[in-house]
C-alpha positions in Angstrom: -11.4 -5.7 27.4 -13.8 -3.0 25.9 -14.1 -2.5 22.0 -11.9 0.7 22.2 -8.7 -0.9 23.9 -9.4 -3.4 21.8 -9.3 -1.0 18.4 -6.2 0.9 19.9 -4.2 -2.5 20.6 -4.6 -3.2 16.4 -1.0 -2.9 15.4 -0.1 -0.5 12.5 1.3 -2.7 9.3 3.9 -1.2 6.9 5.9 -2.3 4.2 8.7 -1.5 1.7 11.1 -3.3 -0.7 14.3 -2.9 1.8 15.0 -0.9 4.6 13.6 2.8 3.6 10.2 2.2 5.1 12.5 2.4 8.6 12.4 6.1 8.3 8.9 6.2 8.1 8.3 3.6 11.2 11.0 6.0 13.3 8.7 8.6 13.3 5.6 6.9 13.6 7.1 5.2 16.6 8.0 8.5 18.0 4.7 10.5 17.4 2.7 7.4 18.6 4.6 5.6 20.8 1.7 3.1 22.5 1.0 2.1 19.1 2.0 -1.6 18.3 3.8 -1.8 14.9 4.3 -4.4 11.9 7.0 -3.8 9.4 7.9 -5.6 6.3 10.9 -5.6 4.0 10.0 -7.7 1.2 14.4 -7.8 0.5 13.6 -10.7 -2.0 12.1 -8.3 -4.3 13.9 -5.3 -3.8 14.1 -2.7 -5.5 10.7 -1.8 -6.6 11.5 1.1 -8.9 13.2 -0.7 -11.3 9.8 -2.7 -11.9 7.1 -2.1 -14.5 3.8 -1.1 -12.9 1.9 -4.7 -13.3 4.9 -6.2 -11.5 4.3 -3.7 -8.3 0.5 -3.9 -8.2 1.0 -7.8 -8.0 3.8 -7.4 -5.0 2.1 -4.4 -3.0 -1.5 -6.4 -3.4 0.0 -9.7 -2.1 2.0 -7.5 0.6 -1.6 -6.0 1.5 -3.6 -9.1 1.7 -0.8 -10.5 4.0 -0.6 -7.5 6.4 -4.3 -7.9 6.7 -4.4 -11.3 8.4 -2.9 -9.0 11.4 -6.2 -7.3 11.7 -4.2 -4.0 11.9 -6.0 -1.0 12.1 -4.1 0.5 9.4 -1.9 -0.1 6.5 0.5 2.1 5.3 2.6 2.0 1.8 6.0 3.2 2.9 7.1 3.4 -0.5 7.0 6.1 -2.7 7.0 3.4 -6.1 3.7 1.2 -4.5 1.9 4.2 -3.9 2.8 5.6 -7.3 1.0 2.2 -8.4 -1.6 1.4 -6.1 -3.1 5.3 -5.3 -4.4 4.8 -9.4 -8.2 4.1 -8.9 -8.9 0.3 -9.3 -5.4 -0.7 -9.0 -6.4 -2.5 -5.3 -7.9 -5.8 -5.7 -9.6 -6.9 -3.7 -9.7 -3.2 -2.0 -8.6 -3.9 1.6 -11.1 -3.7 4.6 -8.9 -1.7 6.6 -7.7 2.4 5.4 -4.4 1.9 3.3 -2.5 5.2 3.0 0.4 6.2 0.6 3.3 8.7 0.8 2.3 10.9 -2.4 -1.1 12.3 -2.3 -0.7 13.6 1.2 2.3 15.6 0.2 0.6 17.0 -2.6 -1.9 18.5 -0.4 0.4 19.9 1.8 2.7 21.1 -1.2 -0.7 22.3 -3.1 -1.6 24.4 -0.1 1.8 25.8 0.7 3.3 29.0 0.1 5.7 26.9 -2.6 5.6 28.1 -6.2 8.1 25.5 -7.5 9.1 22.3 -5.8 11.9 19.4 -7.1 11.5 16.1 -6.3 13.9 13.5 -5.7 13.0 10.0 -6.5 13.0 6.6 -8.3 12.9 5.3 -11.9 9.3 4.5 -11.9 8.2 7.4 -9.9 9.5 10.0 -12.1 8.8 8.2 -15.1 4.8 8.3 -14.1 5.2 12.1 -13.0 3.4 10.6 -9.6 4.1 13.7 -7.7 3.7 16.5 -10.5 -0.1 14.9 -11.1 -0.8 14.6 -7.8 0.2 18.4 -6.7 -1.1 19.9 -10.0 -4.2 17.7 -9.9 -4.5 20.1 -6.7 -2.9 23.3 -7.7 -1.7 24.2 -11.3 0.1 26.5 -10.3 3.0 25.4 -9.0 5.9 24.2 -10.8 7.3 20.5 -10.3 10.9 18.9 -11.2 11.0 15.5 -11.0 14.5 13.4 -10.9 15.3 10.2 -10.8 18.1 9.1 -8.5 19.4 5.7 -9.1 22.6 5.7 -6.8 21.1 6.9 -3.8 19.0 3.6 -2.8 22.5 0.9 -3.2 24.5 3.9 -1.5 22.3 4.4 1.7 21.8 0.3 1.6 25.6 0.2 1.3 26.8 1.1 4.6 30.9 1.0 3.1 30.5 4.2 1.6 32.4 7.1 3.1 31.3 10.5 3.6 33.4 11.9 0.8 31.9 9.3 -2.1 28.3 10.1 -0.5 28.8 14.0 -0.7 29.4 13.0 -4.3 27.0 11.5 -5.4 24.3 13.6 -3.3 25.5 16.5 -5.1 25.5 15.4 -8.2 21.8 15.1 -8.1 21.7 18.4 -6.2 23.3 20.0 -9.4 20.4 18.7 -11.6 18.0 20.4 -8.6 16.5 23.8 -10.1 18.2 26.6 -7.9 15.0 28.6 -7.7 12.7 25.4 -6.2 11.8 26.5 -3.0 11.4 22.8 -1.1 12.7 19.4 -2.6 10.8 16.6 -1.6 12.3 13.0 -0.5 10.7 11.1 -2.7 11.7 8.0 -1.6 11.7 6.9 1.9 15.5 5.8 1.7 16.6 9.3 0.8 15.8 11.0 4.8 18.9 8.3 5.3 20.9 11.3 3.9 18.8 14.2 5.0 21.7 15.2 7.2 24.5 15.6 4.3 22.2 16.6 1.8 21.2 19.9 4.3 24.3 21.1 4.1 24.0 21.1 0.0 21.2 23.3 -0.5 19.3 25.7 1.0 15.7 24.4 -0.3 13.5 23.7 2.7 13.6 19.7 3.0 10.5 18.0 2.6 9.6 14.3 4.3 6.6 12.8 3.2 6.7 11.4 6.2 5.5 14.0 8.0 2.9 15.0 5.5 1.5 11.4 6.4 1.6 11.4 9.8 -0.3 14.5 9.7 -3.0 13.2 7.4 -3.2 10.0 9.8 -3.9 12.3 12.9 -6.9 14.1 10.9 -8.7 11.2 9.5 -7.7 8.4 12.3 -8.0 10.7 15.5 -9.5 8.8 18.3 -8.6 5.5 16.5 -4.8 6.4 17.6 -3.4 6.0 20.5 -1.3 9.4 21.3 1.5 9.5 24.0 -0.5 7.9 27.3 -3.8 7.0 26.6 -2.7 3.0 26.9 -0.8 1.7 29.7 1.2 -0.4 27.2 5.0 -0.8 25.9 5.3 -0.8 22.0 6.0 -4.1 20.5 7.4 -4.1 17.0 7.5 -7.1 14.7 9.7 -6.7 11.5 9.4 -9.3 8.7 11.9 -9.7 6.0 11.5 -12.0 2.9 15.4 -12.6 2.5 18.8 -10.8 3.6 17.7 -10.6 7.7 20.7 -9.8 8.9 20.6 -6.4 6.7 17.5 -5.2 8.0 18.7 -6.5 11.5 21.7 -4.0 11.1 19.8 -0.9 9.7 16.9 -1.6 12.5 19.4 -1.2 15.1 21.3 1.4 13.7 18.6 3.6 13.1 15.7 2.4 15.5 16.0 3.5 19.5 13.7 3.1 22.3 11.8 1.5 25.1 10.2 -1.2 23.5 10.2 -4.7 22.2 11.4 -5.5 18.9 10.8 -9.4 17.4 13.1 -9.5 13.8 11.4 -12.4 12.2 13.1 -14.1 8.6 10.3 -15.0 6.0 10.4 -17.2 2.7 9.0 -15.2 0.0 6.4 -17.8 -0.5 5.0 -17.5 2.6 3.1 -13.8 2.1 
């Protein structure tokens, strides 16, 4: 097998506290669908945003050294509060070997370089409280107004699959009533929140923003070749999703949300084995 199958054939790792990251493997899965995938929830830890910063630097940096016995050929934060954390210079240690990409700065180059004069962000406790996304854009562009608010019902209501549509439209609009009126784009910033994307459309007219897409997009300019694309490999996607504790959750959300023709392995971990 030549070194080039060989690179494209390195599965791409991910991880989050619960089940958000999902949205961001969905659309990974779908732009690059030869691609071989690693997901984990680390559900004995969850939630992240509720944690001090030296709590999340220790998780996400024993999450990346695990990921990395995979050899994957990249490794991707999806979640919003790790890269909040770990995007800090010298917050890696030992820096991985392999490209490690977040969810924020890559939206704040695409917001920086948009036609967007003020943004609002949705997001979590330790996110807003580090102003993550309003450095990050105005680091780029200080022009351009920021909001930042911090959602803390969302996360146990899209985890919490008895809710019914009339106590979600609740709560999603009472953060919508917080949202400035004259922000042109609101930014999910939390992968959780596309869960709702659906319901919270019909609330506001502000363009939706995933970071998802911003990172897929960055991914495609830096990685290239290094991808595989739609048909360069003769090969069915195999996905492996690892979860430190409640299995049967992410089994649920993974089948409720995840579609397709490939191979999916759901495999339970003990905390302290990553």
């Amino acid at each position: 097998m030549s070194r080039a199958i060989k690179r494209m054939k390195q599965p791409i790792c991910l991880f989050d506290s619960g089940i958000g990251g999902l949205t961001v493997l969905k659309k990974l899965i779908s732009k690059f669908p030869q691609e071989n995938y690693i997901y984990l929830a680390d559900l004995a830890r969850v939630p992240f945003g509720d944690k001090t910063k030296e709590e999340i630097k220790i998780i996400a940096n024993e999450i990346i050294e695990w990921l990395s016995r995979f050899n994957p050929k990249l490794i991707i934060m999806a979640c919003n509060t790790s890269s909040t954390v770990l995007c800090e210079q010298g917050r890696i240690n030992p820096a991985p070997t392999v490209p490690l990409y977040g969810m924020i700065d890559c939206t704040a180059q695409f917001i920086a370089n948009s036609h967007y004069d003020e943004v609002s962000v949705w997001a979590t406790k330790l996110v807003v409280e580090n102003n993550a996304y309003k450095k990050a854009i105005n680091n780029i562009n200080q022009n351009i107004k920021v909001q930042e608010i911090t959602c803390p019902k969302l996360v146990p209501m899209i985890e919490d699959l008895s809710f019914n549509l009339e106590e979600k439209i609740k709560i999603i609009s009472e953060y919508v009533e917080k949202t400035s009126t004259t922000s042109k784009a609101l930014i999910l910033g939390c992968t959780h929140y596309p869960l709702v994307q659906n319901d919270l459309k019909k609330l506001t007219d502000a363009e939706i923003i995933d970071p998802a897409d911003c990172l897929i997009n960055e991914m495609e300019k830096h990685l290239g070749n290094n991808l595989a694309g739609q048909t360069s490999i003769d090969n069915k996607t195999n996905i492996s999703i690892y979860s430190t504790a409640q299995a049967e959750k992410v089994e649920k959300f993974s089948k409720l949300y995840l579609c397709g023709n490939y191979k999916t392995n759901l495999i339970s971990l003990n905390k302290s084995r990553i």
